[in-house]
VOGU-3710 file (C-alpha; in Angstrom, 3 decimals, decimal comma):
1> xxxxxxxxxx> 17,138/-55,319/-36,282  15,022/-58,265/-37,084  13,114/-59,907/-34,188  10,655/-62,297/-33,303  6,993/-62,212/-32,272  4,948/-63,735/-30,040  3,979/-65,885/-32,854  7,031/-66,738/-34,067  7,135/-64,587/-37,041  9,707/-62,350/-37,464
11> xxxxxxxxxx> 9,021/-58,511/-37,298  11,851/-55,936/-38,310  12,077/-52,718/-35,943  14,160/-50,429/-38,125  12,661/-47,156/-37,295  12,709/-46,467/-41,691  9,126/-47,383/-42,241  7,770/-47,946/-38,924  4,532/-49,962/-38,997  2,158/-50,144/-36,676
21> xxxxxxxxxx> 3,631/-51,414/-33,138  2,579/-55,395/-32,754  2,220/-57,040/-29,352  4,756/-59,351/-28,917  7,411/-56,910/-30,559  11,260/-56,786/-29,208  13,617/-54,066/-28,461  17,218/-53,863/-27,729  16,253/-50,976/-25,033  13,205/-48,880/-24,347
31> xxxxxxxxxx> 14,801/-46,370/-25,816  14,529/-47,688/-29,203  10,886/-48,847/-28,134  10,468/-44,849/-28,258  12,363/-43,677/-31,158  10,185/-46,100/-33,274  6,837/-45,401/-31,436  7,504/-41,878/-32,232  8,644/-42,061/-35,730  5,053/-44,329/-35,907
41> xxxxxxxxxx> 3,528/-40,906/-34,292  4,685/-38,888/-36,761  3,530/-41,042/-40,005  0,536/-41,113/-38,789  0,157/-37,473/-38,054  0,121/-37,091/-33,870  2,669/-36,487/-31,378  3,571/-38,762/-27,804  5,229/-38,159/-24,449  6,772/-40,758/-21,859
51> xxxxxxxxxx> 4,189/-41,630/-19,156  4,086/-43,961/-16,324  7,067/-46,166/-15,732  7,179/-48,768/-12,857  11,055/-50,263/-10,920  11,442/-53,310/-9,880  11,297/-53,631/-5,838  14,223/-55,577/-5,581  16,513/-53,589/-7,846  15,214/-50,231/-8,370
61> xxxxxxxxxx> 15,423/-50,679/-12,410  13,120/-50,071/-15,174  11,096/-52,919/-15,516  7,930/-51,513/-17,588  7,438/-48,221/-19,951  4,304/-46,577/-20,817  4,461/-44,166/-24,452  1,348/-42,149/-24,593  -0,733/-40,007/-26,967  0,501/-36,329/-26,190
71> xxxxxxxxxx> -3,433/-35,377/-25,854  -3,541/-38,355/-23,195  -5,177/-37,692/-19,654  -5,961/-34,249/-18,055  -3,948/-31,672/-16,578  -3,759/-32,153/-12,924  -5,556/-29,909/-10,073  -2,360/-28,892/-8,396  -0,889/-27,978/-12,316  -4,404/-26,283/-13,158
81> xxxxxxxxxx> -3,516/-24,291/-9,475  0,153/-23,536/-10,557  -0,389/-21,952/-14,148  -4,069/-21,319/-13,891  -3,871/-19,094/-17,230  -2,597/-21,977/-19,741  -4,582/-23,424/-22,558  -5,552/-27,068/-22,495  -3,302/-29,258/-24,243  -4,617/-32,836/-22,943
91> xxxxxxxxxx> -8,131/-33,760/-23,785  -8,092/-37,693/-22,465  -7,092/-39,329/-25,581  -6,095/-43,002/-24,755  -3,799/-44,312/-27,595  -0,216/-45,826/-26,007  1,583/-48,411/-26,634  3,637/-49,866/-23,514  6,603/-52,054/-23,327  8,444/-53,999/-21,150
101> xxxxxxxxxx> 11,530/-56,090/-19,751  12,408/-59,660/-20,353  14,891/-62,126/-19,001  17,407/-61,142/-21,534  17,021/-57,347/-21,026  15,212/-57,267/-24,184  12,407/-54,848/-23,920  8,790/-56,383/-25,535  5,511/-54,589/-26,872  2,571/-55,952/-24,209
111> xxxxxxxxxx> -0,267/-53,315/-24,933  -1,186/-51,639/-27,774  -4,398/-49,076/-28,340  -4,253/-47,559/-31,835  -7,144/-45,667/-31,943  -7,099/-41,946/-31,005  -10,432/-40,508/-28,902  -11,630/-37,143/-28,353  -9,488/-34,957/-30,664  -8,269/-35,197/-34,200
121> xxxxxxxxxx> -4,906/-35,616/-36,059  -2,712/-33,336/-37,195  -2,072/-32,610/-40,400  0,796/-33,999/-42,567  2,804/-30,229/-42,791  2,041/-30,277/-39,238  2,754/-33,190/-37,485  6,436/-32,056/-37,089  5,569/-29,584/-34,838  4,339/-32,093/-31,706
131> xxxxxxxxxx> 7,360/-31,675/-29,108  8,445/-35,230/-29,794  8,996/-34,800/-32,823  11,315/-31,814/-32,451  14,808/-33,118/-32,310  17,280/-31,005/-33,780  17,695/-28,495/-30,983  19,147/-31,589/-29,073  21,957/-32,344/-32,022  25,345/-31,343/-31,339
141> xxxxxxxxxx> 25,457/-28,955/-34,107  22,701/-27,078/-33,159  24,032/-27,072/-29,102  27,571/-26,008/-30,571  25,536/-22,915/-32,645  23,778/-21,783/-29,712  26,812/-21,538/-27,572  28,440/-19,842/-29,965  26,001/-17,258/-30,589  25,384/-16,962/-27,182
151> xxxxxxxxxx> 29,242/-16,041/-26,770  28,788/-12,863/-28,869  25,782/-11,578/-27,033  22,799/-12,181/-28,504  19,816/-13,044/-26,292  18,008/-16,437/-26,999  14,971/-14,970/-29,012  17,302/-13,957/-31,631  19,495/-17,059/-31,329  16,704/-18,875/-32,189
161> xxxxxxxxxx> 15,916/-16,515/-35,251  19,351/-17,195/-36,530  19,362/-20,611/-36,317  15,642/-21,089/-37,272  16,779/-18,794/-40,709  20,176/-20,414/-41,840  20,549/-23,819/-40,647  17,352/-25,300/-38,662  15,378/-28,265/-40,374  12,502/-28,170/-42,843
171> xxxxxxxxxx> 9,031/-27,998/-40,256  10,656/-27,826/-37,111  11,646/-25,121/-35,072  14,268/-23,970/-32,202  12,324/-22,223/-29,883  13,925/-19,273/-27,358  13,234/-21,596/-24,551  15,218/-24,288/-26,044  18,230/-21,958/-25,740  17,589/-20,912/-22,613
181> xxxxxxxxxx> 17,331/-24,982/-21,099  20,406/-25,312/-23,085  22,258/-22,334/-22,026  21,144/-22,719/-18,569  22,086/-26,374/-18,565  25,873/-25,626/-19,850  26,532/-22,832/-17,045  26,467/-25,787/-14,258  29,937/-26,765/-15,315  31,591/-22,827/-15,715
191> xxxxxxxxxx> 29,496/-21,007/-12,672  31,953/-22,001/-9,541  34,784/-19,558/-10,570  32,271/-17,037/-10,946  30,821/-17,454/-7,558  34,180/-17,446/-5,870  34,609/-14,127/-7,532  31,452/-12,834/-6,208  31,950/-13,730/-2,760  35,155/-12,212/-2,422
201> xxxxxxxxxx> 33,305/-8,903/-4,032  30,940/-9,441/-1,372  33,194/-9,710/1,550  34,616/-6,386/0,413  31,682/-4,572/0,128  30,922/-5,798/4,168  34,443/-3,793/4,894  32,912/-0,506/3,539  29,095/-0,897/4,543  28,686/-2,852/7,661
211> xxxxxxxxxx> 24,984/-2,862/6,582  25,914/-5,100/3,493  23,619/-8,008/3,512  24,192/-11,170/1,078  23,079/-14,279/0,943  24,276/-17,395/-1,301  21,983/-20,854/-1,837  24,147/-23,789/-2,965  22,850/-27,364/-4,006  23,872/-30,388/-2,193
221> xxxxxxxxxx> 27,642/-30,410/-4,239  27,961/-26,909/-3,032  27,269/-25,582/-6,967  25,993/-21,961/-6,459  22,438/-21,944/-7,182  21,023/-18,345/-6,308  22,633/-15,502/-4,994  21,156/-12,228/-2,685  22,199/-8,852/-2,091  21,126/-5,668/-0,399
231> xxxxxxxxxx> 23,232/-2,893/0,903  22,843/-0,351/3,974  20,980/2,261/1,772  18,487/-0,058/0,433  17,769/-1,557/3,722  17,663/2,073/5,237  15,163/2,800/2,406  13,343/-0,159/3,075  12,260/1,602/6,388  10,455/4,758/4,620
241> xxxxxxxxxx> 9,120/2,414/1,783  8,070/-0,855/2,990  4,298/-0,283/2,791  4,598/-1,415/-0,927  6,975/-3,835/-3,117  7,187/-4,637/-6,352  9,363/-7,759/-7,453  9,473/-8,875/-10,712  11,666/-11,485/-12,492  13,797/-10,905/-16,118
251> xxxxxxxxxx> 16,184/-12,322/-18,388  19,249/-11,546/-20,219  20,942/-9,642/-17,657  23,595/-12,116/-17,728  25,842/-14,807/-19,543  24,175/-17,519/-17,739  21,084/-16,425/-18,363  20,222/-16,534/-14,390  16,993/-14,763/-14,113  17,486/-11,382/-12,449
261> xxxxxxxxxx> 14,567/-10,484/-9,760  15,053/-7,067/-8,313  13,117/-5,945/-5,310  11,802/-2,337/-6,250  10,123/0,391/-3,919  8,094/3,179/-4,931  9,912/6,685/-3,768  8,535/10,184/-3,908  9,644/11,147/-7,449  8,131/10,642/-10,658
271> xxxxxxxxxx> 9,685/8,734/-13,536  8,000/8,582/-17,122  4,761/9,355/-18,082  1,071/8,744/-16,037  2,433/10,112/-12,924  4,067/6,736/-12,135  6,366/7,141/-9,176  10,512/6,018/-9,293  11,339/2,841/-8,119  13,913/2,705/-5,581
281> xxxxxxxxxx> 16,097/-0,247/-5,708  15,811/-2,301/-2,195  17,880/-5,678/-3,480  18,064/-7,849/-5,706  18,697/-12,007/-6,508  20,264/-13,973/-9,338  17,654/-16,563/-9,375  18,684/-20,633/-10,351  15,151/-21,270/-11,784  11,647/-19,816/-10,756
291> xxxxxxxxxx> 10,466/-22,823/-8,826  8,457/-22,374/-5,792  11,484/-23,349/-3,089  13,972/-20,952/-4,997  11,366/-18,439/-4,327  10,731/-19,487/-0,316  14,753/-19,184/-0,136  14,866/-15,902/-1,737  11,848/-14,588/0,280  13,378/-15,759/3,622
301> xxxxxxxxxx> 16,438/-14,179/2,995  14,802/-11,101/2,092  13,168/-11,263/5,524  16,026/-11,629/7,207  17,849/-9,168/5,648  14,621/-6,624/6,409  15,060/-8,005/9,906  11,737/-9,354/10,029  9,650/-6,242/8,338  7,147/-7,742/5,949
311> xxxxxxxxxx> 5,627/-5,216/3,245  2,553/-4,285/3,436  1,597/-4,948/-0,159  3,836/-6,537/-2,836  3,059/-6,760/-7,180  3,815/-9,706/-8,888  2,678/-11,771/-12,248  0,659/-14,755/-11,751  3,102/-17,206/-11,474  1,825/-20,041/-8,918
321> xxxxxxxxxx> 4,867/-20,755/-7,881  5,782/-17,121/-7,073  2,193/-16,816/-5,323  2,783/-20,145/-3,193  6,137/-18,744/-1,737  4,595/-14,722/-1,202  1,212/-16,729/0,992  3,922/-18,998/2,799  6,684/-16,545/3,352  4,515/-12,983/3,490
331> xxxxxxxxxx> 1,224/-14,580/5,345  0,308/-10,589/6,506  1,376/-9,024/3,186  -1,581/-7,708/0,742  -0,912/-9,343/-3,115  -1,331/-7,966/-6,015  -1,649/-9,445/-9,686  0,056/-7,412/-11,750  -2,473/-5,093/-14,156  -0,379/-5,308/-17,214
341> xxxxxxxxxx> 0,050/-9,055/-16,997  -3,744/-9,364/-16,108  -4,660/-7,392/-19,268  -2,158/-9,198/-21,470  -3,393/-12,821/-20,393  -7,735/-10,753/-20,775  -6,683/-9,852/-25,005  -5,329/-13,472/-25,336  -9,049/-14,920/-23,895  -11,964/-12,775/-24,033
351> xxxxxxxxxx> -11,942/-13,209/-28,323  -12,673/-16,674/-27,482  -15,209/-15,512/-24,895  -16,641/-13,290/-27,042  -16,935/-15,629/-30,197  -18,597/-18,074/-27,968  -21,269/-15,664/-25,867  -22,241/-13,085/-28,268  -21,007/-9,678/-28,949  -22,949/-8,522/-25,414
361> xxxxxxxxxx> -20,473/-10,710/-23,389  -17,931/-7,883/-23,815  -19,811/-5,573/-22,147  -21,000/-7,797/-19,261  -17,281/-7,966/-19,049  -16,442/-4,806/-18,808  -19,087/-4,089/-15,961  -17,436/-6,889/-13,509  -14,212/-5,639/-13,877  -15,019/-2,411/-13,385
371> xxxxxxxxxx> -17,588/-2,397/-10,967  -17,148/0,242/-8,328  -17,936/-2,061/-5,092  -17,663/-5,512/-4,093  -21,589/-5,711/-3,804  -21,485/-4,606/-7,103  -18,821/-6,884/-8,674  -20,426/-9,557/-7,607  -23,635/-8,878/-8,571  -22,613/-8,343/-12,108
381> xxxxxxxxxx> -20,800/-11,917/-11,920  -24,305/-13,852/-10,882  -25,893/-12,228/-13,572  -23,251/-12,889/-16,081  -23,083/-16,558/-14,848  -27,054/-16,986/-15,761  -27,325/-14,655/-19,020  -24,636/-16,461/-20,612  -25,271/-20,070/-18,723  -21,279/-20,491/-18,085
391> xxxxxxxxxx> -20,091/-23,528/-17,290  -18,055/-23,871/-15,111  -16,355/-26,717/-15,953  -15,741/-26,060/-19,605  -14,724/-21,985/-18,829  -11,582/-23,041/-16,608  -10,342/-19,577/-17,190  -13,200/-17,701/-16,524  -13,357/-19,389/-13,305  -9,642/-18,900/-12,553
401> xxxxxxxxxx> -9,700/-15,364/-12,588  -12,681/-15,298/-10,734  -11,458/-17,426/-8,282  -8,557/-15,162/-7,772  -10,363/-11,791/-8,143  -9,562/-10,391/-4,598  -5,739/-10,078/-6,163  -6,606/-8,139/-9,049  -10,070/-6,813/-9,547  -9,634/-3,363/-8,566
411> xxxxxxxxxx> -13,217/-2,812/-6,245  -11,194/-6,008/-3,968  -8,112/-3,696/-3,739  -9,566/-0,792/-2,637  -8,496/-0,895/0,800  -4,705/-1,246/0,466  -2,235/1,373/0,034  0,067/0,808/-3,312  1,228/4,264/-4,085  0,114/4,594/-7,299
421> xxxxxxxxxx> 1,483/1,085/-8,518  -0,567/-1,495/-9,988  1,609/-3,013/-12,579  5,347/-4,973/-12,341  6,399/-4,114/-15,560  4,834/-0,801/-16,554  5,138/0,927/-13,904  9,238/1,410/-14,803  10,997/-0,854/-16,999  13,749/-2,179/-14,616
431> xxxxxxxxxx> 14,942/-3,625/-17,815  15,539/-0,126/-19,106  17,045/0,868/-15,930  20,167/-1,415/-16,389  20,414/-0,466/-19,989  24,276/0,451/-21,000  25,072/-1,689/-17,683  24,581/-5,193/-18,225  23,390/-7,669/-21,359  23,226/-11,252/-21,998
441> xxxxxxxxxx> 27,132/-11,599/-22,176  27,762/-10,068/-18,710  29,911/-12,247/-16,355  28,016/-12,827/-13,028  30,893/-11,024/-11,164  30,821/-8,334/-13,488  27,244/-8,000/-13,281  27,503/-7,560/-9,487  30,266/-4,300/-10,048  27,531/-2,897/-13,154
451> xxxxxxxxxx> 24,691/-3,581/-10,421  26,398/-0,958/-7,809  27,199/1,548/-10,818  23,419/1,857/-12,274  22,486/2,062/-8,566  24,745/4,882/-8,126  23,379/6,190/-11,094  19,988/6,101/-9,590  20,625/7,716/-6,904  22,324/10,580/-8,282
461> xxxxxxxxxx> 18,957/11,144/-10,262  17,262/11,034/-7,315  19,578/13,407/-5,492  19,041/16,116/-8,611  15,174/15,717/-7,917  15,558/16,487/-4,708  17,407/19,268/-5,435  14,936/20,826/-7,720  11,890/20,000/-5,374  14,117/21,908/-2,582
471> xxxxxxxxxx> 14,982/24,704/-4,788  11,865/25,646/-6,953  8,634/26,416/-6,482  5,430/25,405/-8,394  3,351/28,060/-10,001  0,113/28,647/-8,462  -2,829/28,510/-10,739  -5,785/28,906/-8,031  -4,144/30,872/-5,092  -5,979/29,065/-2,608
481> xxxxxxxxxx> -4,439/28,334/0,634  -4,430/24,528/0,304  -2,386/25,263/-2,930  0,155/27,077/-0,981  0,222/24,851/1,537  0,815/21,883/-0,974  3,264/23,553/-3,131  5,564/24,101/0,481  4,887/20,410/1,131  4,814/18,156/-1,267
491> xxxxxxxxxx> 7,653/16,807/-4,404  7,125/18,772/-7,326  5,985/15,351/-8,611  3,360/14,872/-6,110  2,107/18,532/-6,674  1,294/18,154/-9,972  -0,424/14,820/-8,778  -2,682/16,394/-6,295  -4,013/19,168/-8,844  -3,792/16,930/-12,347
501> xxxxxxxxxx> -7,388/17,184/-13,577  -8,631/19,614/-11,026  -11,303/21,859/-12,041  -14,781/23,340/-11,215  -16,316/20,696/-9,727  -20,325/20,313/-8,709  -21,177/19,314/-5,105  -24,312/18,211/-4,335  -25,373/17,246/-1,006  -27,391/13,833/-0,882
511> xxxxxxxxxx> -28,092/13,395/2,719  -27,077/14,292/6,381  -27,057/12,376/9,348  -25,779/14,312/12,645  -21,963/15,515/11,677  -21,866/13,042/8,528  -22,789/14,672/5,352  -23,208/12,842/1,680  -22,467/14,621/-1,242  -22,221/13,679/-4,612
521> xxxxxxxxxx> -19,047/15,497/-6,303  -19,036/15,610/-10,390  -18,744/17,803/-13,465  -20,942/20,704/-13,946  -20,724/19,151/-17,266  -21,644/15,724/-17,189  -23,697/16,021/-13,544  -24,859/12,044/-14,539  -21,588/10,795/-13,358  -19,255/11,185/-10,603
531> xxxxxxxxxx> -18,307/9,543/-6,749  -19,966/9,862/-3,719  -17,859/11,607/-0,945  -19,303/10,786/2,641  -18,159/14,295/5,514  -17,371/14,062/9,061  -17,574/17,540/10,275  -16,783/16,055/13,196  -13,330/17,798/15,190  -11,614/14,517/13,148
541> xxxxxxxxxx> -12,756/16,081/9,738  -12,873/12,938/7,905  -13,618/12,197/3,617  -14,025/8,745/2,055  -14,315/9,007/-1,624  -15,682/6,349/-3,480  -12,781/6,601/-5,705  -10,202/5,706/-2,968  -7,391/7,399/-4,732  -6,117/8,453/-1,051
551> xxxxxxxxxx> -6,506/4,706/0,426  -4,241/3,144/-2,310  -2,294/6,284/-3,412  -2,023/8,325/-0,168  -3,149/11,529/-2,293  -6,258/13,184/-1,733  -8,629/12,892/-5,130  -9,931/15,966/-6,356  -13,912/15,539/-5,583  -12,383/15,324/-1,467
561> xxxxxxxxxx> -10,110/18,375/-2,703  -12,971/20,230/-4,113  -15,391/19,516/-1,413  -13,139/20,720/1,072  -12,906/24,370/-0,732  -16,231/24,617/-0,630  -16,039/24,176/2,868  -14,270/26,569/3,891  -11,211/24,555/5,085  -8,358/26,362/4,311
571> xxxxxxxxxx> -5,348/23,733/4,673  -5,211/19,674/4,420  -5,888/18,097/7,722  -2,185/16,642/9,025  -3,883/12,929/8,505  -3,960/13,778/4,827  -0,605/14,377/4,323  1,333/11,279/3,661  4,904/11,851/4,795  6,280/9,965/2,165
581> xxxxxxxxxx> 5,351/12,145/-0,747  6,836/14,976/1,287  9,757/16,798/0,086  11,227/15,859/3,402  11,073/12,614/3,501  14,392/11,743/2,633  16,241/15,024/4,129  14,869/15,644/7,298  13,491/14,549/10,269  13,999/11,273/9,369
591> xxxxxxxxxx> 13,587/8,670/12,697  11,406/6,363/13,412  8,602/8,069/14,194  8,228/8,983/10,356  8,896/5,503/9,146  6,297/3,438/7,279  6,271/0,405/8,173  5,277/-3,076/6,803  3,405/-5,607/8,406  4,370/-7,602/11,417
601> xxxxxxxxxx> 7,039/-5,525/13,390  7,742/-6,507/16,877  7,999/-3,326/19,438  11,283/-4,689/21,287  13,730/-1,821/22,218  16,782/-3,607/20,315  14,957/-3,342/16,871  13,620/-0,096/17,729  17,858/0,997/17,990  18,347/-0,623/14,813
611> xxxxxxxxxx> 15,564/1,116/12,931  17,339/4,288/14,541  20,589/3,239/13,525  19,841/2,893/9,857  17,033/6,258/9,861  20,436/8,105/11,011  22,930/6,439/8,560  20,001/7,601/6,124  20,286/10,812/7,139  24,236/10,963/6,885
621> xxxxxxxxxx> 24,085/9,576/3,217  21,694/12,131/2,126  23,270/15,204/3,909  26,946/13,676/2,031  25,142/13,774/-1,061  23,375/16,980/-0,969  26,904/18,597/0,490  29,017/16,229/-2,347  29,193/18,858/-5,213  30,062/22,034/-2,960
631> xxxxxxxxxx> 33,666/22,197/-1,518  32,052/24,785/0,976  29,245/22,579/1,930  31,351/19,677/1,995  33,881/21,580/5,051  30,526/22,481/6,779  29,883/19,216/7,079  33,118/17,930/8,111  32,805/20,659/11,044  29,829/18,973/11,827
641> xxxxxxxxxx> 31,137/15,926/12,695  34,427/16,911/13,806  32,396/19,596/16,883  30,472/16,317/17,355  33,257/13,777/17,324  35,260/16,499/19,728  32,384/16,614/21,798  31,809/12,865/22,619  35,419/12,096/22,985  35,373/14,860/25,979
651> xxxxxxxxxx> 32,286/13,237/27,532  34,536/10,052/27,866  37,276/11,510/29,255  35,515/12,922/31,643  33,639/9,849/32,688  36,874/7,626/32,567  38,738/10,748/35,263  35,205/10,148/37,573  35,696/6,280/37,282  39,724/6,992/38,380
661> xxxxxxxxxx> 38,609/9,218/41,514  36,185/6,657/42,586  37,718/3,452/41,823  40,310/3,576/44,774  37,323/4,776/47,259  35,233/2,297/46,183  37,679/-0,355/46,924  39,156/0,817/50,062  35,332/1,040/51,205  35,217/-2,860/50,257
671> xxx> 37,705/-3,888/52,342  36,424/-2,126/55,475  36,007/-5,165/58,207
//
C-alpha cells in the first residue's frame, strides 16, 4: 500500500523489503504497523514484542501502540519473585517504534529509536529464532498437524519432533509448548461432554462410598476448568499420614493435556531403590493451568475435603505460583523445595559460577550447602560473599536461592519430620505408577475409571506387603535384644532401614554435665569424622544426633543405635518407635489415639467422631482385604458382623419395649391435676 508522509512524500509499506520505519508513516491497522516492524526486526537481525498500549477514555479503543526491542526494560520484582530460577532475557535496550490512531482510523508512525543499547544483534542464521519471528506454529497447517498427531497419541515433545523433521520451516522451530497452548486452547470447545460424564461417574461413586469427596471449578460460562477427587480410603489414610505430603504436577495423562497433580503420602513400605518409602495416593486434581488461583482453589478444596487437617510438611518444585497458594492456603505447614529440582536448576548455574569465581568457588559451594548447622551455613555464606566479592545485584540467582534457603538447604530442615522424602519426583515416579493406565489420548472420563483401577492396583501391592511383613521374619545378624525387638515391630522395610550401614561403631565420650553426656560416635576406621550424640540418662532417656535422621525420618540413626548398646539398654524407648513404620499401623489398633496428625486440628468432640468414623472404616477395609482371598476367612468375618449386627439390633428392641412400658406412665403421670 502506498501512503503518504508527514512530508508529503509518498512511502510504500509492503512488508517485501521493509525499510527502516519513518515518522509520519501510515497503516491500514496496527496490526500491519507490526507485521512490518517485525519483518524490519528480522532484516536487521533482532527480535520485538508488543508493549504498552493506551484506550481512549471515552471509548475504551486502541488509540496508541508501543512495538519494542525484545531485550527492552527489566524483568519485574513480582516476575523475578514468581520464577526466581530463570535467566535474564531483558537487558534495557530502548529501540521501539510506536504508532498511533488518526481521524480516519489510519494508524501513523510518531516515534522512532533505531539504535539498539546494551546488547548486541543476532546473527543472520539466527535472527529467526526471536519469538516474533516464529510464525508457523500459528498457520493452519501446522494447527491441523498437531491435532492430528495429537489424535493418535503422541505426547507434544514428539509432536513437535515430527513436525520440526518433515514439514516445519527452514530456521524456525515448533516447540512442545507450542503444542501444548495449542492443544490446550482447542479442548475449550470439546471438554463440556466430558465433564457431564464425569460428574455423573462421580455421583455414583458417592452411592458406594459415602466418604467420596469431589470437587468441580467452572469459569464464569460454567466451562469446567479443574476438577478434584478423593475417596473414603484416601481420606482415612490421610489420618495416619498427614505429617508429610508430596504434590507434584505432570503432563500427558490425558487428551486434553490437563495437567494431572496427585496428592501423594508416604506409607510404611518401601518402593524402589535408596530405601524410599511407597507413596500412598490421598487425591488427586485435573488442573486448568498452574496459575496461582487454580492452585488456592485446589488447595481449599483439599482442605475441605481433609476437614480442616493441614499437613505438617508438604514437597513441591519451585514454582512461585505453587509456593504463593501453599503460604496462603497451608500458613502452619513446613515447605519443602524439592531436592531433585534444586539440583537440576544447581548443574544448569554453578558452570557459570564457577567460570566466573575460580575453580575454588565449587568447593565454597559445596561447604554452604552442606554445612551441618545453621551457625555453620551461614558462616560459610559471609565468607563466600567476601572471598569471591558477589554482587548481589549482578548474581540474582545466587541470591535467590539464598534468599529461599530455609526451604531447601538441608541444616534449615532439620527440625521437620518428612519420612525419608526430600524429592517430588524421585522419590516414586507417579508417572510410572499410572503406566499401562492412562496416556496422552485418554478421555477425561476415562481417565477418572483408569484412576480407580491403578489405585486398586496399589493397594493390592500394599496389601501383599503387609502380608509378608505379617508373615516373615527378618534374619537376625547381631542377636541383640533391640534387634529382636525391631524385627517384632517394625515393616520388613523399615527393618532393614534401622540396621542399613550398621556396624562397629567408636564412642567416645566428650563431656558430661549432671545426667547429660556428649559423645562423639564414628568409625573405628576413620575416628576424624562422625556426629556428635548428646545423652540424657535422665528416667526420659533422651538422644539428639547431629545427624537428625530420627527428627525428619522418625528412625533412630545408627551412632544413637550404637550408643545405646553400649549402654546397656536393651530395647528402644516407646518415644522412639514411630507408630507409623509399625507393622501395625494399618491392621490394628487403629483410632485416634494412633493417628498422626497435621497441623491445625481443632479438639471439638464432632471431629473427634469423624476421625473415629473413618480410623474404623479403615479398619473394616483392611480386615476385607486381608480376609478377601480366603473363603474361610472371608465367613469369619461375615460372623463378625452378623454376632455384631444381631447384637445391636437386640439392644434396640429392648430399649424401644422400655420406651412402650413407660410411655403410658409417663403420660398418665402428666395429666395428674
Amino acid at each position: 500500500m502506498g501512503e503518504s508522509s508527514a512530508s508529503g512524500i509518498e512511502i510504500s509499506a509492503s512488508t517485501e523489503n521493509a525499510p527502516k520505519p519513518l515518522l509520519g508513516m501510515k497503516f491500514n491497522t496496527y496490526e500491519e504497523a507490526y507485521n512490518y516492524y517485525n519483518h524490519y526486526a528480522l532484516l536487521m537481525d533482532f527480535g520485538i514484542r508488543k508493549s504498552t498500549v493506551n484506550y481512549s477514555r471515552k471509548t475504551r479503543e486502541v488509540v496508541d501502540r508501543k512495538f519494542v526491542c525484545d531485550k527492552e526494560g527489566y524483568r519485574s520484582n513480582r516476575d523475578k519473585m514468581e520464577m526466581p530460577f530463570r535467566r535474564e532475557t531483558r537487558v534495557g535496550c530502548k529501540a521501539m517504534m510506536r504508532v498511533k490512531i488518526l481521524e480516519d482510523k489510519s494508524w501513523e508512525v510518531t516515534g522512532f529509536v533505531e539504535e539498539h543499547t546494551n546488547h548486541v544483534l543476532s546473527s543472520p542464521d539466527k535472527a529467526k529464532m526471536h519469538r516474533s519471528h516464529q510464525q508457523f506454529h500459528k498457520s493452519q497447517s501446522c494447527k491441523k498437524l498437531i491435532e492430528s498427531l495429537q489424535e493418535e497419541g503422541m505426547p507434544p515433545s514428539t509432536i513437535s519432533r515430527v513436525i520440526n523433521a518433515t514439514t516445519g520451516r527452514e530456521g524456525e522451530l515448533v516447540t512442545p509448548q507450542q503444542c501444548i497452548d495449542h492443544i490446550r486452547y482447542q479442548r475449550v470447545n470439546n471438554i463440556g461432554h466430558e465433564c457431564i460424564s464425569i460428574i455423573k461417574h462421580f455421583q455414583s461413586m458417592t452411592a458406594n462410598d459415602p466418604e467420596f469427596y469431589f470437587a468441580i471449578e467452572v469459569d464464569s460460562s460454567g466451562q469446567m476448568r479443574s476438577v478434584f477427587w478423593a475417596d473414603g480410603r484416601s481420606r482415612a489414610s490421610y489420618l495416619q499420614f498427614s505429617d508429610v505430603v508430596v504434590f507434584d504436577v505432570t503432563y500427558r495423562t490425558n487428551k486434553f493435556s490437563l495437567p494431572f497433580a496427585p496428592f501423594t503420602g508416604v506409607n510404611h513400605h518401601r518402593h524402589g531403590v535408596n530405601h524410599h518409602r511407597q507413596s500412598t495416593l490421598l487425591g488427586c486434581a485435573l488442573l486448568a493451568d498452574e496459575q496461582e488461583d487454580t492452585f488456592v482453589w485446589l488447595f481449599e478444596e483439599w482442605l475441605k475435603c481433609m476437614h480442616g487437617v493441614e499437613p505438617g510438611a508438604i514437597i513441591t518444585d519451585q514454582d512461585r505460583a505453587m509456593c504463593n497458594a501453599i503460604h496462603s492456603v497451608f500458613p502452619m505447614t513446613r515447605h519443602r523445595y524439592c531436592f531433585w529440582h534444586m539440583q537440576k536448576h544447581i548443574i544448569d548455574h554453578l558452570p557459570t559460577l564457577v567460570s566466573r569465581y575460580g575453580e575454588q568457588f565449587q568447593r565454597y559451594w559445596g561447604l554452604w550447602c552442606n554445612s551441618s548447622s545453621i551457625e555453620q551455613c551461614e558462616g560459610y555464606w559471609l565468607e563466600m560473599k567476601e572471598k569471591f566479592d558477589i554482587n548481589e545485584e549482578e548474581d540474582g540467582w545466587l541470591q535467590t536461592v539464598y534468599k529461599y534457603r530455609e526451604h531447601w538447604v538441608s541444616c534449615y530442615l532439620k527440625d521437620t519430620f518428612f519420612a525419608g522424602m526430600r524429592s517430588s519426583q524421585r522419590s516414586e515416579s507417579i508417572n510410572a505408577f499410572f503406566d499401562g493406565y492412562v496416556n496422552s489420548q485418554t478421555q477425561l472420563h476415562k481417565f477418572v475409571l483408569q484412576y480407580e483401577k491403578a489405585l486398586t492396583h496399589r493397594r493390592l501391592s500394599e496389601a501383599h506387603e503387609d502380608f509378608k511383613s505379617l508373615n516373615t521374619k527378618p534374619i537376625m545378624l547381631l542377636g541383640h535384644p533391640i534387634e529382636v525387638q525391631a524385627g517384632e515391630m517394625y515393616t520388613r522395610t523399615m527393618f532393614d532401614v534401622l540396621f542399613k550401614g550398621f556396624g562397629t561403631e567408636f564412642c567416645e565420650e566428650l563431656r558430661k554435665d549432671g545426667d547429660i553426656v556428649e559423645y562423639k560416635i564414628c568409625k573405628f576406621a576413620d575416628r576424624s569424622k562422625g556426629e556428635l550424640v548428646t545423652y540424657d540418662q535422665s528416667s526420659k532417656i533422651q538422644f539428639i544426633c547431629t545427624c537428625a535422621l530420627f527428627e525428619t525420618n522418625g528412625v533412630v540413626c545408627r551412632h544413637i543405635l550404637s550408643l545405646m548398646m553400649a549402654s546397656q539398654i536393651s530395647s528402644l524407648p516407646d518415644h522412639y518407635i514411630l507408630h507409623r513404620w509399625t507393622i501395625h499401623a494399618r491392621h490394628h489398633n487403629i483410632g485416634v489415639g494412633n493417628i498422626v496428625f497435621g497441623r491445625n486440628i481443632t479438639s471439638c468432640e464432632e471431629k473427634i467422631n469423624l476421625l473415629k468414623s473413618w480410623a474404623l472404616r479403615a479398619k473394616f477395609n483392611n480386615a476385607l482385604e486381608l480376609a478377601f482371598d480366603s473363603e474361610e476367612r472371608m465367613q469369619k468375618l461375615d460372623n463378625v458382623l452378623t454376632k455384631f449386627i444381631e447384637a445391636f439390633e437386640e439392644e434396640v428392641r429392648e430399649t424401644e419395649d422400655i420406651h412402650q412400658i413407660s410411655a403410658p406412665i409417663s403420660h398418665t403421670i402428666e395429666h395428674i391435676p
